[in-house]
VMD Tcl script that draws the C-alpha trace (Angstrom):
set ca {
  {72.74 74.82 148.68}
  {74.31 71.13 148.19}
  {72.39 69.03 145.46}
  {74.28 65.78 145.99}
  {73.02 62.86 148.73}
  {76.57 63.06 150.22}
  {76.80 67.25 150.82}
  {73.69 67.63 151.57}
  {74.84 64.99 154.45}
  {77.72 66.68 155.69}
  {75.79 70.27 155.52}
  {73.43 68.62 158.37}
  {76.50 66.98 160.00}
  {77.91 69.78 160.47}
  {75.42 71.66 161.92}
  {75.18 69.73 164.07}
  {78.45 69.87 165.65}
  {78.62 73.61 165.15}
  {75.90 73.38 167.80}
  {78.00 70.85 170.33}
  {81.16 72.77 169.78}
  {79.05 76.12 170.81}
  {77.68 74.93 173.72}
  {80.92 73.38 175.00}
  {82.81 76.81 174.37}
  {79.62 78.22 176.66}
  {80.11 75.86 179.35}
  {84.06 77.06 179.23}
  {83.24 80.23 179.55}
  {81.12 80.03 181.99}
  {83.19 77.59 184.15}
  {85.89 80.20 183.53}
  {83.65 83.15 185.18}
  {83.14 81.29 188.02}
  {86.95 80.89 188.81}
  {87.77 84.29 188.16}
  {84.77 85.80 190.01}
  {85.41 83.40 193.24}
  {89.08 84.90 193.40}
  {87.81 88.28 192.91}
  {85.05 87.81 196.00}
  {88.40 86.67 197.91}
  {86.83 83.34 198.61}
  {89.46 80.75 198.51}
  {87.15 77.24 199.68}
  {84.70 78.45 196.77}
  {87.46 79.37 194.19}
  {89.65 76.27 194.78}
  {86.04 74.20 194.01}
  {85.41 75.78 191.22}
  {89.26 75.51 189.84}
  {88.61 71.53 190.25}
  {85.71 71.94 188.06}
  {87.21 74.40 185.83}
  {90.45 72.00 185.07}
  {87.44 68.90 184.76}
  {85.78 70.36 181.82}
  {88.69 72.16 180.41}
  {90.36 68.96 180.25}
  {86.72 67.20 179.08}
  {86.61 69.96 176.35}
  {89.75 69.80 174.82}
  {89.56 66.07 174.63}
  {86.75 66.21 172.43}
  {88.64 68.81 170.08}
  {87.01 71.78 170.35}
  {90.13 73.31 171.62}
  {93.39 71.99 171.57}
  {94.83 70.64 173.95}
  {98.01 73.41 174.63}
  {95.54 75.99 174.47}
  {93.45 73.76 177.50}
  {96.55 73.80 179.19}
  {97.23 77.57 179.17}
  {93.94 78.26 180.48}
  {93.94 75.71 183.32}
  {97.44 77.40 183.75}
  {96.50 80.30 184.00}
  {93.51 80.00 186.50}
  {95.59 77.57 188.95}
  {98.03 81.03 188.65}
  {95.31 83.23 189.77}
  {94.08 80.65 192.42}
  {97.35 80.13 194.04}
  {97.87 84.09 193.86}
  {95.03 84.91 195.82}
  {96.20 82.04 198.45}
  {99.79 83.54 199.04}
  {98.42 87.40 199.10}
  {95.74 86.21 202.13}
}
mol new
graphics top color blue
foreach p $ca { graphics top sphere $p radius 0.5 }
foreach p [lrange $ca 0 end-1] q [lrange $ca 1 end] { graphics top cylinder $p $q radius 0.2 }
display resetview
């Protein structure tokens, strides 16, 4: 364990945002599911919703650094791929 003022600081710090940064890679996840399952139920209205909300916190997400921001783009990439699959295949 730290012994100075200044580590012992930065140990609590740093909790701290290990705690933010999981519960923002949660709420990607989870925004992700929804995409993904919406395509998979064939429902296009529900799945393009959810891709606007998808590409909103992916973009919210990666601004704040817990991923960066190619790696946001790849995934908002990839979903708008799936998305506009499922559109041209109905």
């Amino acid at each position: 364990m730290a012994n100075h003022k200044s580590a012992l600081k930065r140990h609590r710090q740093s909790e701290v945002r290990t705690a933010r940064n999981r519960s923002f890679r949660t709420q990607l996840k989870n925004t992700t599911k929804k995409v993904v399952s919406a395509v998979a139920e064939n429902n296009e209205e529900e799945a393009k919703k959810a891709l606007h909300d998808a590409q909103k916190d992916i973009a919210k997400i990666a601004s704040k650094g817990v991923i960066h921001k190619r790696a946001a783009s790849r995934k908002i990439s990839g979903l708008t791929r799936r998305v506009n699959a499922m559109n041209a295949s109905a």
